[in-house]
C-alpha atoms as one frame of an Amber mdcrd trajectory, in Angstrom:
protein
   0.000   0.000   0.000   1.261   3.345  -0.758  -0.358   6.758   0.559  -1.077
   6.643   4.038  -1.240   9.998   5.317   1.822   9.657   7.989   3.798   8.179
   5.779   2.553   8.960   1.763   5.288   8.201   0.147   6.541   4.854   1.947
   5.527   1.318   0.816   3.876  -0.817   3.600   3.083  -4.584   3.518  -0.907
  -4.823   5.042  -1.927  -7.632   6.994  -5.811  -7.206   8.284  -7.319  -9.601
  10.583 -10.243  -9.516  13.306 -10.655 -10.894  16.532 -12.862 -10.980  19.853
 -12.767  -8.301  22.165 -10.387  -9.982  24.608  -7.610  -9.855  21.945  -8.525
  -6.732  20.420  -8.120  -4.954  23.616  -4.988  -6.360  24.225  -3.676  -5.055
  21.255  -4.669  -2.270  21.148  -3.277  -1.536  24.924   0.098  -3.248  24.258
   0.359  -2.830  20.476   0.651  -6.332  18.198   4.137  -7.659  18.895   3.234
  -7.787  22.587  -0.212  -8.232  22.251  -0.803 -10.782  19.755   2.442 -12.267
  18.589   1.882 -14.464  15.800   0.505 -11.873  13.874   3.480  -9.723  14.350
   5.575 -12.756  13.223   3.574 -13.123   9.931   3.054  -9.305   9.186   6.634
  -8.838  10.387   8.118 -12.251   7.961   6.362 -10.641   4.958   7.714  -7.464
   5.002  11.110  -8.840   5.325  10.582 -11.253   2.699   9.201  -8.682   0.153
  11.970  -6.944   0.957   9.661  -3.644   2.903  10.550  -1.162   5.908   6.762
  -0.849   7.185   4.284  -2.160   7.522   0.424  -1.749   8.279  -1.730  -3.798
  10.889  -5.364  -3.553  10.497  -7.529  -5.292  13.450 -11.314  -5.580  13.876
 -13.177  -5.919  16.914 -15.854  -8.878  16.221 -17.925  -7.373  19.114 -18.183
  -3.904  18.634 -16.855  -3.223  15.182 -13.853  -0.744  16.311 -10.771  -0.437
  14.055  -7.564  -0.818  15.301  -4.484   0.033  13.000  -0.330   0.886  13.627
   2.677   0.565  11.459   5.441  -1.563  12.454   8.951  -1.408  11.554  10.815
  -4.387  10.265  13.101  -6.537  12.289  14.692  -8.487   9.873  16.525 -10.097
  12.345  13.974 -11.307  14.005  12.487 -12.916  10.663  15.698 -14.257   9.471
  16.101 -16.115  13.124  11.873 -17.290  12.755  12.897 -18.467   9.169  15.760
 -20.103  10.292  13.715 -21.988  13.258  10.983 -22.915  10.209  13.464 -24.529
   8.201  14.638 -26.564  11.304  11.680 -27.721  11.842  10.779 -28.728   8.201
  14.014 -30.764   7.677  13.622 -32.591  11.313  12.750 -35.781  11.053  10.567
 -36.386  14.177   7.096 -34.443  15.564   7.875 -31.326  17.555   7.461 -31.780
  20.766   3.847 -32.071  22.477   2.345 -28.851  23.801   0.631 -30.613  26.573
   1.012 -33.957  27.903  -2.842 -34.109  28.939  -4.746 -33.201  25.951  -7.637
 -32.427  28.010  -6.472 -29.887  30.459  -8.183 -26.675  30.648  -5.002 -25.246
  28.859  -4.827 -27.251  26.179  -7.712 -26.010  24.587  -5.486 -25.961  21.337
  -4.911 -29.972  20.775  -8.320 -30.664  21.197  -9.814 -27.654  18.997  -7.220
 -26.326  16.670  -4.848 -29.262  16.259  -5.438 -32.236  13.198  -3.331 -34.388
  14.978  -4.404 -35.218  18.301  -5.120 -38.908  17.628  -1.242 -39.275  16.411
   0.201 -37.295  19.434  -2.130 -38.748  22.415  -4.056 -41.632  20.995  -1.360
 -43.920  19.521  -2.664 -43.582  15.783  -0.669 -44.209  12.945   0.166 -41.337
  10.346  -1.537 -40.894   7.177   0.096 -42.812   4.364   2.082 -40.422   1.921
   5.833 -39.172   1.111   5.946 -37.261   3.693   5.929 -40.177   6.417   8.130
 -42.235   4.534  12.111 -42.599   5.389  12.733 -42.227   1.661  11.743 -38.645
   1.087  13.310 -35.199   1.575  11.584 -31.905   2.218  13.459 -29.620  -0.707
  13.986 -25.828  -0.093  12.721 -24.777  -3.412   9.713 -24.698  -5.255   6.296
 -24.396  -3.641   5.780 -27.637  -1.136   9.043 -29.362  -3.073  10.300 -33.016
  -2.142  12.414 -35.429  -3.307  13.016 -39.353  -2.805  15.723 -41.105  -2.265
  14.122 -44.722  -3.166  13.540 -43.335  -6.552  16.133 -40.859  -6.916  13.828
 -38.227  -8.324  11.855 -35.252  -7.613   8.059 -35.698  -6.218   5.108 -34.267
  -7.369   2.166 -32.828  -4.834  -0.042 -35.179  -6.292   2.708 -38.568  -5.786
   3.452 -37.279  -2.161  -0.496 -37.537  -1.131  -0.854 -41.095  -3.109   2.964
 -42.593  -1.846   3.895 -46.009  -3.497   4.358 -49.707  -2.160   7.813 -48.727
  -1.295   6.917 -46.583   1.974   8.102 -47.048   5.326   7.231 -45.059   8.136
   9.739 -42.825   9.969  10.183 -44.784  13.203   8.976 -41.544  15.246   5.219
 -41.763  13.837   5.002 -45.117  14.331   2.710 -45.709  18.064   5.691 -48.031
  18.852   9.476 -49.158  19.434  11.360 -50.208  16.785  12.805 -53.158  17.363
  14.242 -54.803  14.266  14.733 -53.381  10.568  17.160 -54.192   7.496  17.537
 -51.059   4.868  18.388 -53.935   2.159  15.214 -55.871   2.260  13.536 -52.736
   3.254  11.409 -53.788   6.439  11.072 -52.696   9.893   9.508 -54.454  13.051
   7.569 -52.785  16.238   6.553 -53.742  18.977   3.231 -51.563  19.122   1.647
 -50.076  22.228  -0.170 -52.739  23.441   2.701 -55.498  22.842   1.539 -56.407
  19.444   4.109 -56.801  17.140   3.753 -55.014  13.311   5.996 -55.314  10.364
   6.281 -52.216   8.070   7.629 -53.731   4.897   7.837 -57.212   3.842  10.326
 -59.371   5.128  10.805 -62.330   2.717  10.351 -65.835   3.822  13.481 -67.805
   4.870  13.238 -70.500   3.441  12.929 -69.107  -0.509  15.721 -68.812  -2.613
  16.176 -65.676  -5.237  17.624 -66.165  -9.034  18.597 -63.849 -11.547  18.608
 -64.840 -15.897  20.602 -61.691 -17.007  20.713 -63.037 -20.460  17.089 -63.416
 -20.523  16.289 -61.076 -17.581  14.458 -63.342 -15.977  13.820 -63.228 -12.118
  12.269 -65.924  -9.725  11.970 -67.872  -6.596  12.596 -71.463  -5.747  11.127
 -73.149  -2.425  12.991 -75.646  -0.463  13.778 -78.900  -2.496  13.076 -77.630
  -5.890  15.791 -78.051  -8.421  19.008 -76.165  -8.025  18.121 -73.463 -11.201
  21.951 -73.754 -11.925  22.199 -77.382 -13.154  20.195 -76.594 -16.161  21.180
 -72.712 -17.115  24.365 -72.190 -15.922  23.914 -68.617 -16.345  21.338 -68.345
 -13.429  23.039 -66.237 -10.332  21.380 -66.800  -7.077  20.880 -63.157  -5.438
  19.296 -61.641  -2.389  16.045 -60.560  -1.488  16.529 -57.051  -1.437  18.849
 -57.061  -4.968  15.787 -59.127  -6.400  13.282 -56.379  -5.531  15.613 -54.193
  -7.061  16.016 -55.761 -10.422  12.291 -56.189 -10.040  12.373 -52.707 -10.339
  14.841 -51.552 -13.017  12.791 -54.303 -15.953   9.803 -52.510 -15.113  10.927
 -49.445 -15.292  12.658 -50.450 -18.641   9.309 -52.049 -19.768   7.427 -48.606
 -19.152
């Protein structure tokens, strides 16, 4: 906005919001930053960001209808340490920590109304299913909601990070459970849940079967216990493991496509 009448020719970034009349009187007595602080933070991260001095808060009282409004300054050191904290917490790999432990104290009014994940934090629910709870992906700082994964080696789509693939596994933090056994090769894990069950994430293959590789033909298959060894008849056959068999699985179909 340009034109305000104490400061006409000076830019400001606008941020207009409305509240009840507890919060509106608060800041209007003590002024945003103190009053109502993650409004500051957001009117305060834009103007940095868009690279503005000022800024102009607009509040409206839900019960009576007054206007509040006040420029702010930028402290763009204050955004650049809030950015800094964001980023932290968008490359950590396990949930922030709770803001109550007893979701229904009086003060914790926020997990119970505000809060989508209150059966994950308190009720031992799994996560949703996507790219984002898998071990394999990456959250990317570039691009608008950018990630990446690591299984695949290549760059995900919003639409592929909402759907996932057969190859997810769950980081071990958003899993209602201890981890208690895992191999990255054959690309399981096991828990031992809340109430003592036991759950594999993954597919750990059976014992007793026995993987084989054609590279001549490309052929790939299993043999069970006291089938003929593959070799005596096609010498070329190579006997390989689980987790290499899943792989070649993977590159002929991928050449097939």
């Amino acid at each position: 906005m340009l034109g305000l009448p104490e400061a006409p020719k000076t830019w400001h970034v606008v941020e207009a919001k409305s509240m009840k009349d507890t919060y509106w009187e608060k800041v209007k007595k003590l002024g945003v930053r103190e009053g109502y602080f993650t409004h500051w933070v957001q009117l305060n991260t834009y103007c940095h960001l868009f690279g503005f001095e000022r800024g102009l808060y607009i509040c409206r009282n839900k019960n009576t209808g007054e206007v509040h409004c006040e420029r702010i300054e930028t402290d763009h050191a204050e955004a650049i340490r809030l950015l800094a904290r964001a980023e932290r917490i968008i490359k950590y790999a396990n949930p922030p920590p709770r803001l109550h432990d007893d979701p229904n104290a009086k003060m914790a009014f926020k997990c119970r109304t505000m809060c989508n994940h209150l059966a994950n934090c308190h009720e031992h629910s799994f996560a949703r299913i996507s790219c984002r709870t898998c071990i394999h992906a990456t959250p990317e700082m570039f691009g608008d909601a950018a990630w990446s994964c690591a299984r695949w080696n290549k760059p995900l789509a919003l639409a592929e990070q909402k759907q996932a693939c057969p190859a997810h596994l769950f980081l071990p933090s958003l899993v209602p459970g201890e981890l208690i056994d895992a191999s990255d090769e054959e690309e399981w894990a096991l828990y031992t849940l809340h109430d003592g069950r036991e759950w594999r994430d993954g597919v750990k293959p059976e014992p007793e079967r026995r993987y084989w590789h054609h590279p001549e033909s490309g052929s790939l298959f299993a043999t069970l216990p006291g089938e003929p060894d593959p070799r005596d008849t096609e010498p070329l056959c190579e006997e390989i493991s689980f987790a290499e068999f899943i792989k070649l699985t993977d590159h002929y179909a991928a050449q097939g496509e």
